[in-house]
N, C-alpha and C positions, 0 to 999 in steps of 0.2 A: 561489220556490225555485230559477228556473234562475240566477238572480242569484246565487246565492251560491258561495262558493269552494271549498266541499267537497262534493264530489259524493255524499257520505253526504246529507244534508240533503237533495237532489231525492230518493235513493231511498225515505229516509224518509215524502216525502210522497207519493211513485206507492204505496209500499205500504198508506200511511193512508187514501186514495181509492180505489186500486185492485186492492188485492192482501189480505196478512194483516199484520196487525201486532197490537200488543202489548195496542191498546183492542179489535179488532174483526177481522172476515173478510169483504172486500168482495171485488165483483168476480170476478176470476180467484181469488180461493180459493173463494169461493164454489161455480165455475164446475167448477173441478176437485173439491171435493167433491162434486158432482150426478153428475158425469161419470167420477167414478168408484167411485161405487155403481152407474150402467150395465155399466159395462166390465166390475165385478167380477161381475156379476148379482145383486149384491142388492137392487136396483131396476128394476124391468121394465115399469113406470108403473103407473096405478092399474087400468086395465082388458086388463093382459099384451100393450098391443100395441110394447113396446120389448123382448121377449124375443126375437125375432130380428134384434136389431138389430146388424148386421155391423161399421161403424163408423160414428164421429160427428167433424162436425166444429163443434167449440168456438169462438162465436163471443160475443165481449163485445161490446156496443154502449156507445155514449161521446157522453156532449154535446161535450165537447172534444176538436176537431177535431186540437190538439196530441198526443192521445195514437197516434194512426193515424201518426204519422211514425218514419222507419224505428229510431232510436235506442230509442226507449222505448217501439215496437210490438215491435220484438226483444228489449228487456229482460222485458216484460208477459208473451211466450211464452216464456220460457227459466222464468220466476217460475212461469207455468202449469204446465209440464213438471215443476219442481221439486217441486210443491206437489202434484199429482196422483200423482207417485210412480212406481214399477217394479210390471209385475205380469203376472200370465201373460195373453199376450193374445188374449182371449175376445172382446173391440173390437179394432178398430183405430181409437183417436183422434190423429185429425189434430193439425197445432199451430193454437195459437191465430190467430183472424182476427177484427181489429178494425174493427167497421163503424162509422161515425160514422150518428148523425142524419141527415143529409144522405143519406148512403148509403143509408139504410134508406127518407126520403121516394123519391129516383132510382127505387131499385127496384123499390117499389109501385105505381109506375105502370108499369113497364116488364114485369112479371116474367110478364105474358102474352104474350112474343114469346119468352122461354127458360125454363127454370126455374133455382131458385131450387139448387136442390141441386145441377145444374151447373156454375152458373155458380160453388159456392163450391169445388166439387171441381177445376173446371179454375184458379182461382186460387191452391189450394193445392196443386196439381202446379207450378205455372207462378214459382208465388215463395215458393221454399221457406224460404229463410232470412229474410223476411218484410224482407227489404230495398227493396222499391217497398210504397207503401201500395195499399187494396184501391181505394181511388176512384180513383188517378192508373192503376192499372193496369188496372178497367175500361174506360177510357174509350179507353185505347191496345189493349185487346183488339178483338176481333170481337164484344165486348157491347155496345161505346160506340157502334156502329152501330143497332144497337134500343134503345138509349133514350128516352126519352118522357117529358117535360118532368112535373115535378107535376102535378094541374091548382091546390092549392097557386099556382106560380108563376104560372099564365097569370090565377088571380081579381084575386092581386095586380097583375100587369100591365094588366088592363084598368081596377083604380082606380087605377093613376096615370094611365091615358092619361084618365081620366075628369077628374084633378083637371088637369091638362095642359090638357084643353081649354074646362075652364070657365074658366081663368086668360087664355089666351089669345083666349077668344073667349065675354069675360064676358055678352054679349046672348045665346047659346045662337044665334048666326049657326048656317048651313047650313057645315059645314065644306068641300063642294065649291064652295059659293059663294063663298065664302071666300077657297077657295084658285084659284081661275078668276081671270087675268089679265080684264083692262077694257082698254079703248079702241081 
């Protein structure tokens, strides 16, 4: 759909994936229908511990990392804003912040060196018209300092270094032996 020449056609389909449309309510309509039975107080969750809740900040997660970029993460919160509506404010909800996959693996490894509510309060002070995404602007904050690889990443790294060295050193040689110069 970015192929094509009417930009009606992409928004039709960010709203058939990810918004409201004509079959269905994904995503951010979703998001803002939850979020604003909080706001309203007609939903306080099941055992009242969202009755004090001051504000909130709306986050949609995404397999596609396309959607966190700044054109159609600003379109996604303008959609949220819309769809959520005007209302006496009992909340105060944030704009929307789109974490990818990726973002959500980073964090759970990380998110015992800050927390989590933090780090999305100072993001969404810090990029308010949601024009840097949340991953490029982690990493240029004072967050990308404590982060902490998956361990995800490091299982996979040690079976390639595993298939790496059966390939190169199909006898199961001693790899310092190996690599120690002779003569």
């Amino acid at each position: 759909m970015v192929l094509t020449n009417d930009p009606d056609d992409l928004i039709a389909e960010l709203r058939k994936k990810y918004g409201a449309s004509a079959e269905e309510s994904k995503g951010v309509a979703q998001l803002a229908r939850s979020i604003g039975a909080i706001a309203h107080r007609e939903w306080t969750g099941s055992d009242n511990e969202l009755a004090e809740t001051n504000y909130v900040f709306p986050v949609l997660v995404v397999h596609d990392e396309r959607v966190s970029y700044h054109g159609v993460s600003g379109w996604l919160a303008r959609e949220f804003r819309d769809l959520l509506g005007t209302f006496e404010a009992k909340v105060l909800v944030r704009d929307l912040i789109i974490l990818t996959v990726s973002d959500i693996e980073n964090l759970s490894s990380s998110i015992k060196s800050f927390g989590f509510a933090n780090c999305l309060r100072d993001y969404s002070a810090q990029v308010r018209n949601r024009d840097v995404s949340f991953h490029n602007w982690l990493y240029r904050s004072n967050y990308g300092k404590m982060i902490i690889a998956p361990q995800k990443l490091w299982d996979t790294l040690d079976e390639v270094m595993e298939a790496v060295k059966s390939e190169l050193l199909p006898n199961g040689e001693d790899t310092e032996a190996a690599a120690a110069p002779t003569g």
